[in-house]
C-alpha positions as CSV (number, residue, x, y, z in Angstrom):
1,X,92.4,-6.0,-71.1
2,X,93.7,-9.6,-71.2
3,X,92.1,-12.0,-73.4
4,X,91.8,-16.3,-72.8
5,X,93.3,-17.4,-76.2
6,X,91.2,-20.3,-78.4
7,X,93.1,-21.7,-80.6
8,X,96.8,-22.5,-80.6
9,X,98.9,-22.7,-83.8
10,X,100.7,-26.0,-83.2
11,X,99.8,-29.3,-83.7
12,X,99.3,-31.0,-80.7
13,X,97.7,-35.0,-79.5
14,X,94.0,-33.8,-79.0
15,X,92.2,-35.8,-77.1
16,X,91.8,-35.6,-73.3
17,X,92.5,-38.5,-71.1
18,X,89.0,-39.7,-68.7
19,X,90.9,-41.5,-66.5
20,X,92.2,-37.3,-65.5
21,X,92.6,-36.6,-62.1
22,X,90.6,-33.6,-62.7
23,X,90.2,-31.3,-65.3
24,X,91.1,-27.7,-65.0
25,X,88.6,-25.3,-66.0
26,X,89.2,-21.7,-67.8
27,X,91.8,-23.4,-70.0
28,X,92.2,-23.4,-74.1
29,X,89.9,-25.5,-75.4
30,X,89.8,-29.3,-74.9
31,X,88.8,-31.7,-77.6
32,X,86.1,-32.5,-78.8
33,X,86.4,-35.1,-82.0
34,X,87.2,-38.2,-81.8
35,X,90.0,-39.8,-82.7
36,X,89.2,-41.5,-86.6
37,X,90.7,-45.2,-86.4
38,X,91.0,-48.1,-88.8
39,X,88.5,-50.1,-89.2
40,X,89.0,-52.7,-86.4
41,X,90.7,-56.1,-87.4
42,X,88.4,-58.7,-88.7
43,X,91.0,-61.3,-87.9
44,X,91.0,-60.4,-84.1
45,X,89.8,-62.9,-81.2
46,X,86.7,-63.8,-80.9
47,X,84.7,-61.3,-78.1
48,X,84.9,-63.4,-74.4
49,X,81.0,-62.3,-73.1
50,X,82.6,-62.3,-70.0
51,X,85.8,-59.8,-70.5
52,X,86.6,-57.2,-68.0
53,X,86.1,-54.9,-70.6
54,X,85.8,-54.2,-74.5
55,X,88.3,-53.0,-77.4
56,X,88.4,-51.9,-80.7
57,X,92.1,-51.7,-81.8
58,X,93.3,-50.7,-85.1
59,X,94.5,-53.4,-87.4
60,X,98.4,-52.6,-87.3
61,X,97.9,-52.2,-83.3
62,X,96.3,-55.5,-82.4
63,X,100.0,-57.4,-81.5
64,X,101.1,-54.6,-79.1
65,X,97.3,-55.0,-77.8
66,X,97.4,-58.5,-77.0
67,X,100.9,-58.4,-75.4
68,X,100.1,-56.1,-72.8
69,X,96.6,-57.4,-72.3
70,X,98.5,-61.0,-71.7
71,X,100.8,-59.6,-69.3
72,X,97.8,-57.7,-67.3
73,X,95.6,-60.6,-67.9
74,X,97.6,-63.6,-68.1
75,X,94.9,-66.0,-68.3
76,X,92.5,-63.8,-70.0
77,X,91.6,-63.6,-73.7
78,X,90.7,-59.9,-75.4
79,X,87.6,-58.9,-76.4
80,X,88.4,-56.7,-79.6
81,X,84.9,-55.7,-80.9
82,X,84.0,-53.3,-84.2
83,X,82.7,-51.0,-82.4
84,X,81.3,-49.5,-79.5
85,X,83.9,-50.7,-77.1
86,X,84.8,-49.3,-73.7
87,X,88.3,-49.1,-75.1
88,X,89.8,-47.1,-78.2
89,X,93.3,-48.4,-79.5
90,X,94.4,-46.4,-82.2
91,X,96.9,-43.6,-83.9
92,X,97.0,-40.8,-81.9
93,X,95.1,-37.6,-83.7
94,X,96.6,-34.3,-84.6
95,X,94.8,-30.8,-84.0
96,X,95.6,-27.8,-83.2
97,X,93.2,-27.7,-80.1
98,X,95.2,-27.7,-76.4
99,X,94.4,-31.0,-74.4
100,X,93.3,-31.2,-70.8
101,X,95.5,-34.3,-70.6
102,X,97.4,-36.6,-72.4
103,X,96.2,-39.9,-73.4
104,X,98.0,-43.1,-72.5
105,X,100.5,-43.3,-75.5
106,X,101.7,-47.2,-75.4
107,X,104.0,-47.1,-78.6
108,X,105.1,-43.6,-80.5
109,X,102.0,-42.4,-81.8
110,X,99.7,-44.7,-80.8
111,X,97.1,-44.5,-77.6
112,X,94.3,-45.5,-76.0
113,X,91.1,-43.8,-75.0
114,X,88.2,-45.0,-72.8
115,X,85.0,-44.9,-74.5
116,X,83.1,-45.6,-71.6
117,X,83.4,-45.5,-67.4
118,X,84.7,-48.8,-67.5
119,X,87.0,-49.2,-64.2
120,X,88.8,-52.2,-66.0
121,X,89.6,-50.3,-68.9
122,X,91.0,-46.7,-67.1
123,X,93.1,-49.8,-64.7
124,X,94.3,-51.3,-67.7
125,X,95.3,-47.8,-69.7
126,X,97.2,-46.9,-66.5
127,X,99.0,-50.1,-66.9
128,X,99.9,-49.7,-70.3
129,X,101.8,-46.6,-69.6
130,X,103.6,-48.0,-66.6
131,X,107.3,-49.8,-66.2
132,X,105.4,-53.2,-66.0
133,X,103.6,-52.1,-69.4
134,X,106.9,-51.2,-71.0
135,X,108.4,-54.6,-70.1
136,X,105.9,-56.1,-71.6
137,X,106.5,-54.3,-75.1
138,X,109.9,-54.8,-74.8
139,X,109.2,-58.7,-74.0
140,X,107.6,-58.2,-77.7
141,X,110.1,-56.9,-79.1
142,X,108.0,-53.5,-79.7
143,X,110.5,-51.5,-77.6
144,X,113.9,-51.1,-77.4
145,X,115.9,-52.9,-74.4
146,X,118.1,-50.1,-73.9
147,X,117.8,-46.3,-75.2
148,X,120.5,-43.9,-76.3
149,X,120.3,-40.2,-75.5
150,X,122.5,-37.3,-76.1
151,X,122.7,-35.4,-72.8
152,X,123.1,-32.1,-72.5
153,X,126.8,-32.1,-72.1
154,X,127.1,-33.7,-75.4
155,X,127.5,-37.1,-73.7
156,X,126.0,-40.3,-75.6
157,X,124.2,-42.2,-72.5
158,X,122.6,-46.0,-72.8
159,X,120.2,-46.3,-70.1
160,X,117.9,-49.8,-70.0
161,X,114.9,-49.7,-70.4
162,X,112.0,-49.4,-68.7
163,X,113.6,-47.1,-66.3
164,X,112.6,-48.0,-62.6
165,X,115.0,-46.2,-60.2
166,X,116.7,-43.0,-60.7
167,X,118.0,-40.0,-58.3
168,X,117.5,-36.7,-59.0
169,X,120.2,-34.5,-57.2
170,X,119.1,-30.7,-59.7
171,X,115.8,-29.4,-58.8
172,X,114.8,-28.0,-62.3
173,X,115.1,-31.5,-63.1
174,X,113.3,-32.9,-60.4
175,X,110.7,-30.9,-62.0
176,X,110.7,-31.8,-65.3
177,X,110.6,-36.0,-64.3
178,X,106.9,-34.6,-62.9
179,X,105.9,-33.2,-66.0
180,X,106.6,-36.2,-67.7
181,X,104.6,-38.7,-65.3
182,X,108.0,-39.7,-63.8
183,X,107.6,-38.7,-60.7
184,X,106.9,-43.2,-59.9
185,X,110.6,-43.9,-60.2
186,X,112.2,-41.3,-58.3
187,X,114.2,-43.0,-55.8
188,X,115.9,-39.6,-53.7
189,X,115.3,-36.0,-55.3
190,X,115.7,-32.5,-55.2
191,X,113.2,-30.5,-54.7
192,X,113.9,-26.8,-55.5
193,X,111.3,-23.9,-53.9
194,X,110.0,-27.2,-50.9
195,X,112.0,-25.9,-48.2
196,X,109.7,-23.4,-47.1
197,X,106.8,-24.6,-45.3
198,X,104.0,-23.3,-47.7
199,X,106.3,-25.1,-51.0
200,X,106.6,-28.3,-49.1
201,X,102.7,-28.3,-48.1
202,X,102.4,-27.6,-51.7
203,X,104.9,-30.7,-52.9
204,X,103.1,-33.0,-50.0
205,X,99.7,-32.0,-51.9
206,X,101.2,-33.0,-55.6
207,X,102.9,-36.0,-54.1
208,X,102.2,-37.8,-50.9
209,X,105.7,-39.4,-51.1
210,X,107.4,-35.9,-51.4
211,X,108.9,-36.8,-47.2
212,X,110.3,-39.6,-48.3
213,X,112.1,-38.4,-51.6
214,X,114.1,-35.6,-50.4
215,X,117.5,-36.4,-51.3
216,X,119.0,-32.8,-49.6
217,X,121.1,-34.1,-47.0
218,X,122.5,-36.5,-49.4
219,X,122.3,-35.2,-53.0
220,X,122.7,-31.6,-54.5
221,X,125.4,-30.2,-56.7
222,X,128.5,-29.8,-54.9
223,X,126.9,-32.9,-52.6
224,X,127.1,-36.6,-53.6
225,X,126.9,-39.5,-50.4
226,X,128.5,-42.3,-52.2
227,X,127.4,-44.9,-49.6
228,X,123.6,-43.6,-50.0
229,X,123.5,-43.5,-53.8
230,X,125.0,-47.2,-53.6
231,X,122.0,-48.4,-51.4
232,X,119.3,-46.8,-53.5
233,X,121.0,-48.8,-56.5
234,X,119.3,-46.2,-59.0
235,X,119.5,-46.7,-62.7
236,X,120.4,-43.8,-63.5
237,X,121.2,-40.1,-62.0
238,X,120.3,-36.3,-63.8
239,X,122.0,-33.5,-62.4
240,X,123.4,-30.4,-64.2
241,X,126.2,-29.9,-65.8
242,X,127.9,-27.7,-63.6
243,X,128.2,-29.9,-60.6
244,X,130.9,-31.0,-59.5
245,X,131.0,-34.6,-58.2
246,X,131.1,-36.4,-61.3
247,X,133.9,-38.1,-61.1
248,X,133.1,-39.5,-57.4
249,X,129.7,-40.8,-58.4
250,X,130.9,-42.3,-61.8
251,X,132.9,-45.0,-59.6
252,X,129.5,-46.4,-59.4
253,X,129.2,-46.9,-62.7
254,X,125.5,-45.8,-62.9
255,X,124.7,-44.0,-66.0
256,X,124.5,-40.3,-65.7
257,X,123.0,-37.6,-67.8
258,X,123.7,-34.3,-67.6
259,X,121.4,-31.2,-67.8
260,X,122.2,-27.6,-68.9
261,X,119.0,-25.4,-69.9
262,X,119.5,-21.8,-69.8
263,X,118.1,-20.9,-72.4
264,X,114.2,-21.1,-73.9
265,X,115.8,-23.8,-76.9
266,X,117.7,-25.8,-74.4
267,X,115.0,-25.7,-72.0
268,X,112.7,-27.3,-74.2
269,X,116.0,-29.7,-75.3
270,X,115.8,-30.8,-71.6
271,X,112.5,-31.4,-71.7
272,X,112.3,-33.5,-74.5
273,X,115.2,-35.5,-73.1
274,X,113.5,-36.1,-70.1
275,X,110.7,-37.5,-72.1
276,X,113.4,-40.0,-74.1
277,X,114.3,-41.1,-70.3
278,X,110.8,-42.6,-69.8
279,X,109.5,-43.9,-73.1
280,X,106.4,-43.4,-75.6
281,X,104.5,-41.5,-73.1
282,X,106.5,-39.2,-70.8
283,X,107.8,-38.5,-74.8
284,X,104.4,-37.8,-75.9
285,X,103.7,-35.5,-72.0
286,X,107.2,-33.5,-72.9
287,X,106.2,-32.8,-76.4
288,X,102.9,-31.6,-75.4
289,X,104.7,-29.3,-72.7
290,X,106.9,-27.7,-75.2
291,X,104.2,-27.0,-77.7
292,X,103.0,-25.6,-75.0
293,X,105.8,-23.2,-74.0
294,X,105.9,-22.4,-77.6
295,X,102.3,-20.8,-77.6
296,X,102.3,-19.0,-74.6
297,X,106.0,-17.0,-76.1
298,X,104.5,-16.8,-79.5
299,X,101.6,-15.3,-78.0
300,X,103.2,-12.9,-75.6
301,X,105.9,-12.0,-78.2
302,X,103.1,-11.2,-80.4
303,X,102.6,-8.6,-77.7
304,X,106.2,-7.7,-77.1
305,X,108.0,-7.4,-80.2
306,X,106.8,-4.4,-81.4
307,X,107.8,-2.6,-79.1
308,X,110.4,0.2,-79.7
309,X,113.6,-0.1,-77.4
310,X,113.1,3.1,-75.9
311,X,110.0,2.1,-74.8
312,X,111.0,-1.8,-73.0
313,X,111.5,-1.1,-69.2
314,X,114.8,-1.7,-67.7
315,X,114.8,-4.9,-65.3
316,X,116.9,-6.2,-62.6
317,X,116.2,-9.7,-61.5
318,X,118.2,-9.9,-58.4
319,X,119.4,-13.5,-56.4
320,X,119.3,-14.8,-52.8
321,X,120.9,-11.3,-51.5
322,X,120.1,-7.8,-52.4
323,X,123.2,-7.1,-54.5
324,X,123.6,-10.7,-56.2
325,X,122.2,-10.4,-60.1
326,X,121.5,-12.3,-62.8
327,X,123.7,-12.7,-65.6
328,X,122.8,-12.3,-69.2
329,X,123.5,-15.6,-69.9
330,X,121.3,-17.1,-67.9
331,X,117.1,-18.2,-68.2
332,X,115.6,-14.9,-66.2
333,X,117.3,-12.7,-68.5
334,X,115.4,-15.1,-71.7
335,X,112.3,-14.6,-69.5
336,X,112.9,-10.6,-69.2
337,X,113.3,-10.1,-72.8
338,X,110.4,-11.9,-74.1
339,X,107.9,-10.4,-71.4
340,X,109.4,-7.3,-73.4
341,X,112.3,-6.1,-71.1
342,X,115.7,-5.3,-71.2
343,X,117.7,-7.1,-68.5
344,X,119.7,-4.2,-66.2
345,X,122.8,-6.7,-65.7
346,X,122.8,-8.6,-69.0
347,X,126.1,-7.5,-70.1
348,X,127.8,-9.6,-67.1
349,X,128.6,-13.4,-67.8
350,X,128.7,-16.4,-65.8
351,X,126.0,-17.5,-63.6
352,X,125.2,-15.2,-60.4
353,X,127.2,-11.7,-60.0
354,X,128.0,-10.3,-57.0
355,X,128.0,-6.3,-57.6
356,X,128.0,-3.0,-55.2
357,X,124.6,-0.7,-55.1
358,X,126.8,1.9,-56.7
359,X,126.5,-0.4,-60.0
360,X,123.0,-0.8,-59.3
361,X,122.7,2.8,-59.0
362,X,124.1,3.7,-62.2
363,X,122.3,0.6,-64.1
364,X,118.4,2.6,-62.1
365,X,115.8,0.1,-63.1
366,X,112.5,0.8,-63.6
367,X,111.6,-2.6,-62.4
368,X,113.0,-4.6,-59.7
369,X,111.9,-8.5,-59.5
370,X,113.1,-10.7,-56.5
371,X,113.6,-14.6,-56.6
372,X,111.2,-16.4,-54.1
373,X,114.1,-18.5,-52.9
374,X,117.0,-18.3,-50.8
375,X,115.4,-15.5,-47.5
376,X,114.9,-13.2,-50.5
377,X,112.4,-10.4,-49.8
378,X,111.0,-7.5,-51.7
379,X,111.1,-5.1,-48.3
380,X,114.9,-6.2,-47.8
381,X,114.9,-4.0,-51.3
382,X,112.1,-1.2,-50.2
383,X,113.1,-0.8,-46.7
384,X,116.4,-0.2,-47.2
385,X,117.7,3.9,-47.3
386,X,120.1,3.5,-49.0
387,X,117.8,1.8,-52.1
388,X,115.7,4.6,-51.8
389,X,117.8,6.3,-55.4
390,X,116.5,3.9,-57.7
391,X,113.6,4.7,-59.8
392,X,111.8,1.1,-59.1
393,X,111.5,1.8,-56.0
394,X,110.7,5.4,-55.9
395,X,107.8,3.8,-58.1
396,X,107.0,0.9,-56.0
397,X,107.8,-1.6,-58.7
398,X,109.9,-4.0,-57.2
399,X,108.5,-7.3,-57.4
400,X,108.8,-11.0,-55.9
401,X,108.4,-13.4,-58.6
402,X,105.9,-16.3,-57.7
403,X,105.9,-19.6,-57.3
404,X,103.7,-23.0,-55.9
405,X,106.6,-25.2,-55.2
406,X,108.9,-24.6,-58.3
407,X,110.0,-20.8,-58.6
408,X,108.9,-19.2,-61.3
409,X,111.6,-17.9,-63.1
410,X,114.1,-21.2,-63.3
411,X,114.9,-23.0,-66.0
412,X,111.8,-25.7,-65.2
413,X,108.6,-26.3,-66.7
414,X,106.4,-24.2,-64.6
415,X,108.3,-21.1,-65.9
416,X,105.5,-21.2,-68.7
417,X,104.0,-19.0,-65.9
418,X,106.9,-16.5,-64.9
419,X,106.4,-15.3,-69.0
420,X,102.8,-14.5,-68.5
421,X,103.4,-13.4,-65.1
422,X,106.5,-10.9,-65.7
423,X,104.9,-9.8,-69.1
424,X,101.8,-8.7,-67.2
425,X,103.8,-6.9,-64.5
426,X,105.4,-4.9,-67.2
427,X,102.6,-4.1,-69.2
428,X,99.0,-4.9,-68.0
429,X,97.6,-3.5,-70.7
430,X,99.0,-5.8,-72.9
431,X,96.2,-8.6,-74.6
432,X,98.0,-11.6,-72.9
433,X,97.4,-15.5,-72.1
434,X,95.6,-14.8,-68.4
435,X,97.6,-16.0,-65.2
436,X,95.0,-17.3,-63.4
437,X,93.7,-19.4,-65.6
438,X,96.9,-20.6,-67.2
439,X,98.2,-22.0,-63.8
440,X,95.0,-23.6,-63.3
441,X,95.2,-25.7,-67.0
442,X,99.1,-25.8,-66.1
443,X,98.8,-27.7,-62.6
444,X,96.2,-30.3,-63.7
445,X,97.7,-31.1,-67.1
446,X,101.0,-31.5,-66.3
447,X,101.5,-32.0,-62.5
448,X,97.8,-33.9,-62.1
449,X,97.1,-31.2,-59.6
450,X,94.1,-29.6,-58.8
451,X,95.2,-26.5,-58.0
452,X,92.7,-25.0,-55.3
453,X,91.6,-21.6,-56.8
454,X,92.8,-20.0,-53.6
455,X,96.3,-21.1,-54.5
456,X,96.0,-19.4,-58.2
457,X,94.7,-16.2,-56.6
458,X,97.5,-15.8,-54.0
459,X,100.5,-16.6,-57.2
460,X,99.2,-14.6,-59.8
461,X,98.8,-11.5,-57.3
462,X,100.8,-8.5,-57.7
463,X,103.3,-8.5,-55.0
């Protein structure tokens, strides 16, 4: 029987975000305190009658206020009130309850909330959060110029701030710039799991500028057009570590950071280093993700662990052929084991192995699960005679793992789902987060999507 989980054991911002797209229903709880701020400041201006809308802002808060409210209004004056306000400025709160969405986080650890249906006020929280907002702080001196991050190739990067232009040329990357409300600066991108019609119907839905962004024919990992990158004029480029063009593209001179998350701790190190790329709030959206990530393993492993060795079903996670396996040092064998299986090829190295059937043979996994990526098919696996010795498919348990545009089982955000997913493939009878209703919360909280319920049937499925 699965169970819907209340309560996560993490602390987390708490409070959801009106100005949401739309909030997903069947998810862990949303908030429902407020947010407990100073008492407003008594030195603020005095209210206009005729302000687009109202604020209380906490004391320590009112400068960072004012300078963004100047550079949205430049002839206007604020109207901070004590109370009842259409707009809450204030620390952000702590609880250990999931929210529906993040609120705009201007500075770290501070936000603000609509208190009412004011359109002024959700127009002037979106700008807060935007490049133009960022400028503005940094105008007032209450944001760095320039940031420096520590990529993932142990490279110190200075990147200036507020980023505006970047090119994405790594997919799993693509997808984390998404998750932190990059997605505005992308300039060219890869999109990993769009180049099948139904993932690029599905990428068109998220973003109506997906047509326009795919960098394919220009950017990927062995792939870099000089000329192109040059007439995008980015400000900086993410890729992964392992490609191999750096040295042409760093004639340039455009800062590049590199990426390298194959494991659950460095996939959550990516993510949070995505967030530095952006500022307070794609840093406040990636911290959120990974607490996250952290209750839906902690819940499933709460499931898994306990589970004697003789008991945890052998698994072969095979790549874009038949006979092309994972390695154990890369993300699906992380996903394997905490879903509570043993990965069938984790003794090999590397990244992809090419092996004969006759190794396959003698490995016999109970389960067989096939990327959704690269022509791969489950009846290229069940149809075959010569596939016929192994015990997953003598069983009919070989599997394709699912995904909406970004596969499930990559080292990306949405592989949140491909634990639930595998774990419930392994063992339904297992008390786990649900599927369905975790891709629902998943989509609209971090991709703004409203996922049609169609959509969550047809990825959760057994398959």
């Amino acid at each position: 029987m699965k169970k819907t989980l209340t309560k996560l054991p993490f602390l987390l911002l708490a409070v959801i975000l009106a100005l949401s797209a739309c909030a997903p229903a069947a998810t862990p709880p949303t908030v429902t305190q407020d947010a407990a701020p100073t008492e407003a400041a008594t030195d603020a201006p005095v209210e206009v009658i005729d302000a687009p809308f109202t604020a209380q802002v906490d004391p320590d808060l009112v400068e960072a206020f004012t300078a963004l409210y100047q550079a949205f209004y430049p002839e206007g004056t604020p109207a901070i009130v004590p109370s009842e306000a259409d707009l809450l400025v204030t620390a952000a709160a702590e609880s250990d309850e999931v929210p529906a969405a993040i609120p705009a986080t201007f500075l770290p650890g501070a936000v603000m909330l609509p208190r009412s249906d004011s359109p002024a006020a959700a127009d002037f929280a979106a700008f807060v959060i935007s490049s133009d907002g960022q400028q503005a702080l940094i105008d007032a001196g209450l944001l760095p110029e320039v940031s420096t991050v520590t990529d993932q190739g142990g490279n110190s990067v200075e990147i200036a701030q507020p980023l505006r232009t970047l090119i994405s040329t790594y997919g799993p990357v693509t997808a984390m710039i998404y998750a932190v409300n990059g997605e505005e600066t992308l300039a060219a991108a890869s999109y990993l799991g769009a180049r099948d019609a139904a993932g690029a119907a599905a990428m068109e839905a998220i973003d109506p500028r997906f047509q326009d962004l795919i960098g394919d024919d220009y950017f990927s990992q062995t792939e870099f057009n000089i000329e192109e990158a040059a007439r995008l004029a980015p400000d900086l480029i993410v890729t992964s570590l392992r490609t191999e063009w750096l040295a042409t593209a760093g004639e340039l001179g455009i800062p590049i950071v590199l990426y390298d998350a194959e494991t659950p701790d460095r996939l959550k190190e990516a993510m949070l280093l995505t967030g530095e790329l952006f500022g307070p709030h794609a840093t406040a959206q990636a911290e959120a993700w990974v607490a996250y990530y952290d209750w839906i393993t902690k819940s499933i492993l709460s499931q898994t662990e306990t589970i004697a060795e003789a008991d945890r079903p052998s698994v072969l996670f095979t790549g874009t052929e038949p006979l092309r396996v994972a390695s154990g040092e890369m993300y699906q064998t992380s996903l394997i084991e905490i879903a509570g299986g043993v990965s069938a090829s984790g003794e090999l190295t590397g990244y992809w192995n090419d092996v004969n059937l006759e190794q396959i043979a003698a490995w016999d996994p109970d389960v067989i699960i096939v990327p959704p990526y690269g022509g791969a098919t489950v009846e290229a696996i069940t149809e075959n005679p010569d596939w016929q010795i192994l015990t997953a498919v003598q069983e009919g348990r070989v599997y394709r793992m699912p995904k909406l545009v970004v596969p499930w089982d990559t080292p990306a955000p949405d592989s949140t789902l491909g634990i639930i997913w595998l774990a419930e493939r392994l063992f339904p009878e297992l008390e786990t987060p649900d599927c369905a209703e975790q891709a629902n919360f998943f989509y609209n909280t971090f991709y703004d999507y409203a996922i049609p319920s169609e959509q969550v049937e047809s990825i959760c499925a057994i398959n």
